[in-house]
C-alpha positions in Angstrom: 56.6 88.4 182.4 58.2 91.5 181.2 60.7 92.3 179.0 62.3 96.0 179.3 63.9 98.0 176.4 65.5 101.0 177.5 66.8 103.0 174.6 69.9 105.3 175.4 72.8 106.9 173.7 76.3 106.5 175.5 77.3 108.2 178.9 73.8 108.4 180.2 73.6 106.3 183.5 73.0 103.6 181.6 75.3 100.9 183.2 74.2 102.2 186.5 70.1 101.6 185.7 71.6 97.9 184.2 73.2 97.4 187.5 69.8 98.6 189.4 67.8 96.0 187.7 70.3 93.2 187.7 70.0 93.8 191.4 66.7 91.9 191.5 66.3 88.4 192.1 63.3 88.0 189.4 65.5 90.0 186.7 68.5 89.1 184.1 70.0 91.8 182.1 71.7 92.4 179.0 74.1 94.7 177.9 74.4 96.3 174.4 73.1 93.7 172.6 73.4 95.0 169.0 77.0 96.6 169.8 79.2 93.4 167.9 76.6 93.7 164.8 76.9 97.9 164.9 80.8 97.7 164.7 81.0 94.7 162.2 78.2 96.3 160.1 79.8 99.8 160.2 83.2 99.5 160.4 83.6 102.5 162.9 86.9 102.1 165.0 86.3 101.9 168.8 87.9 101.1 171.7 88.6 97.3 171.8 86.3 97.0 168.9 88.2 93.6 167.6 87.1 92.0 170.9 83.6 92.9 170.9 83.0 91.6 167.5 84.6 88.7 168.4 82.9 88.1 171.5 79.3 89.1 170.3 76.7 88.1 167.6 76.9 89.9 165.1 74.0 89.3 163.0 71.0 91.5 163.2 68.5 89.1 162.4 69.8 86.6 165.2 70.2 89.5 168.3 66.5 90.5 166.9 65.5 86.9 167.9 67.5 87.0 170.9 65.9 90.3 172.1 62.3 88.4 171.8 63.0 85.4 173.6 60.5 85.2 176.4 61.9 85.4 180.1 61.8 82.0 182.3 59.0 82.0 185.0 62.1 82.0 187.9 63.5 85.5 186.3 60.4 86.7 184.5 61.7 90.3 184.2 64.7 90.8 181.5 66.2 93.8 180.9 67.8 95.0 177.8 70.1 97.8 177.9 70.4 99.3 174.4 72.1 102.2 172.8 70.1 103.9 170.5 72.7 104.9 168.0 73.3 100.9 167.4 70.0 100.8 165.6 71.0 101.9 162.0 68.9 103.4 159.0 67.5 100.8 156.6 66.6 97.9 159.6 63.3 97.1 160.8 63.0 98.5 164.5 59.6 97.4 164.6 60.5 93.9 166.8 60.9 96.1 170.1 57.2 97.5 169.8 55.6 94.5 172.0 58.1 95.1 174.8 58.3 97.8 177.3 60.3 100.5 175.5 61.8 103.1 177.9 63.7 106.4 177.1 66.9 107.5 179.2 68.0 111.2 178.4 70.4 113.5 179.3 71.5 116.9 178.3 73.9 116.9 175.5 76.5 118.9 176.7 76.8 116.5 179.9 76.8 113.4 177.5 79.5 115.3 175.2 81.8 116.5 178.2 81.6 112.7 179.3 81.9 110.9 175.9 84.8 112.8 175.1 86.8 111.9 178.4 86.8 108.2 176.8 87.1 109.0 173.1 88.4 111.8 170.9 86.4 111.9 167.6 82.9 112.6 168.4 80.0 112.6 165.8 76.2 113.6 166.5 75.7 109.8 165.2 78.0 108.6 167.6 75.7 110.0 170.7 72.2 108.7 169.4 70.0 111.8 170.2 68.7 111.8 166.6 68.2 107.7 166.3 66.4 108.0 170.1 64.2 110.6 168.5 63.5 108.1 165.8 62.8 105.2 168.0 60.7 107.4 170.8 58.5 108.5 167.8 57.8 105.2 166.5 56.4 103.9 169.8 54.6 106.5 171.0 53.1 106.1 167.6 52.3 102.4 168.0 51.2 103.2 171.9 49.3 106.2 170.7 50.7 107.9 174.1 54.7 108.7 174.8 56.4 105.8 176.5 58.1 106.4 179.9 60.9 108.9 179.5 63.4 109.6 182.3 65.7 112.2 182.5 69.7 111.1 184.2 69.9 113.9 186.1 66.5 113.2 187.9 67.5 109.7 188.6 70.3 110.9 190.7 68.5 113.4 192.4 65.7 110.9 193.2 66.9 107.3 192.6 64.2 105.7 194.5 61.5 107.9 193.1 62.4 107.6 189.8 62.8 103.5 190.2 59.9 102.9 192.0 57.8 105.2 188.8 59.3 103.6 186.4 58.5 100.1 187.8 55.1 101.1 187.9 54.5 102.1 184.4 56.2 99.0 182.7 53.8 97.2 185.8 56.3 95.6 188.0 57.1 96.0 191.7 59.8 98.5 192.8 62.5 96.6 195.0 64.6 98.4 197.1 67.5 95.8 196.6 67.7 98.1 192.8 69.0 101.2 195.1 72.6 99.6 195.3 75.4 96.7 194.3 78.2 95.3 194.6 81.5 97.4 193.5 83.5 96.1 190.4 83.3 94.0 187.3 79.6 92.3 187.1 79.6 88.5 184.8 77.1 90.0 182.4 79.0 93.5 181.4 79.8 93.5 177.9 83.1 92.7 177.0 84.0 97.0 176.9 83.9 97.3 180.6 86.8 97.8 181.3 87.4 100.5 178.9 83.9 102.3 179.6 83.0 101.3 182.7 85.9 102.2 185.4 83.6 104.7 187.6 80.5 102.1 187.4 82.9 99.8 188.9 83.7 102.2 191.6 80.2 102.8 192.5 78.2 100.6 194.5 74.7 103.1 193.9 73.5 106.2 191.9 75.6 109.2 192.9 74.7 112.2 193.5 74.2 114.6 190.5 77.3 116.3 189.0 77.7 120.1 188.6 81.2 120.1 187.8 81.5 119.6 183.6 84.8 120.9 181.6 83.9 123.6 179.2 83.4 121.9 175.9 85.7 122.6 172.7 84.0 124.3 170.1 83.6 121.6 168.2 81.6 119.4 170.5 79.7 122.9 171.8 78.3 122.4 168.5 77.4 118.9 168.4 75.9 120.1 171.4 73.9 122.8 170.1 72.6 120.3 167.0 71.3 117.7 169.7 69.5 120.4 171.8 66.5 120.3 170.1 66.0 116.7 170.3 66.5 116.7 174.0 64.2 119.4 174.1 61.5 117.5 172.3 61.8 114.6 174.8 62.3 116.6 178.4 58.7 117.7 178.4 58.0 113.5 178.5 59.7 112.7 181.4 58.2 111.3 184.1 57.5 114.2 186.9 59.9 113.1 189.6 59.9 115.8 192.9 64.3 116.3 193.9 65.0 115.1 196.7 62.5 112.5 196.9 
């Protein structure tokens, strides 16, 4: 039995790796499971904020105990997708070190040129490149190696590579059923779907790699240009995927 942490920030593939691994028959996912307790603990405005609190758990202590609950022998793997900038100073992270912690990156001016398209006032918190950092170095600390690290724009370039690598190191079988899906809304999206989620939706498999980004303001190019260095620290981790693979 496995259970999968993948640690992103927002805008990173993330619903689309979700949607990969609901896409096996031994798997059941999660999505955001901390996001209710992060808005309710924080206060921070977002889009139909009122609804998630109201629909989620918001107390740490319980999604923590959530989190660890052990799959069922019919769908032994179970998939947590997290945002990393849900995880907030002062907490304990240290329940997620016996699962299989996983790192999804992306360069920050792709994440910015993205997150901005869904929501105007943009923080370096609000992308959770320095919170990832945090998280990555506290298990590859525990592991005494870095955990598996993949890079978005890899993923897109080499889906099946990049899933069938990944399955490997957190010692499951690849399955090519995690290659595609089923356009539209999915029963376990979080209850911000339909704000976040409307090109998911549209998608029924990874797409190809953009190249086409807006130029950023000048205030996200330097957001952009404080988050470099993190992504820079964790890009030499990745896991070596060949393009076009």
């Amino acid at each position: 039995m496995t259970t999968i942490a993948m640690w992103s920030g927002p805008r990173n593939i993330s619903t689309a790796m979700m949607y990969a691994f609901a896409s096996r028959a031994d798997c059941v996912v999660w999505d955001e499971p901390f996001y209710a307790h992060y808005l309710a603990t924080t206060g921070i405005t977002h889009p139909v904020g009122n609804e998630i609190i109201a629909a989620g758990e918001t107390g740490y202590d319980d999604v923590v105990k959530m989190c660890l609950q052990k799959p069922d022998a019919a769908t032994p793997v179970f998939y947590q997708k997290h945002m990393t900038h849900h995880m907030l100073p002062g907490q304990d992270w240290r329940w997620c070190l016996g699962l299989s912690n996983v790192f999804l990156i992306r360069s920050p001016e792709r994440v910015l040129a993205s997150y901005s398209a869904k929501r105007e006032d943009v923080t370096l918190a609000d992308i959770g490149f320095e919170r990832q950092l945090d998280l990555f170095n506290m298990v590859a600390d525990k592991l005494g190696d870095a955990p598996p690290v993949l890079d978005c724009e890899d993923v897109l370039s080499s889906p099946a590579q990049g899933l069938g690598m990944l399955c490997e190191k957190i010692g499951i079988p690849f399955e090519p059923s995690m290659l595609s899906w089923t356009p539209g809304p999915k029963p376990y999206d979080g209850v911000w779907a339909k704000h976040w989620y409307n090109a998911a939706w549209k998608s029924s498999g990874f797409a190809d790699p953009k190249t086409d980004y807006p130029a950023l303001s000048a205030d996200l190019a330097r957001i952009a240009d404080q988050a470099q260095p993190i992504y820079d620290k964790l890009r030499p981790h990745c896991l070596d995927l060949k393009p076009g693979s």
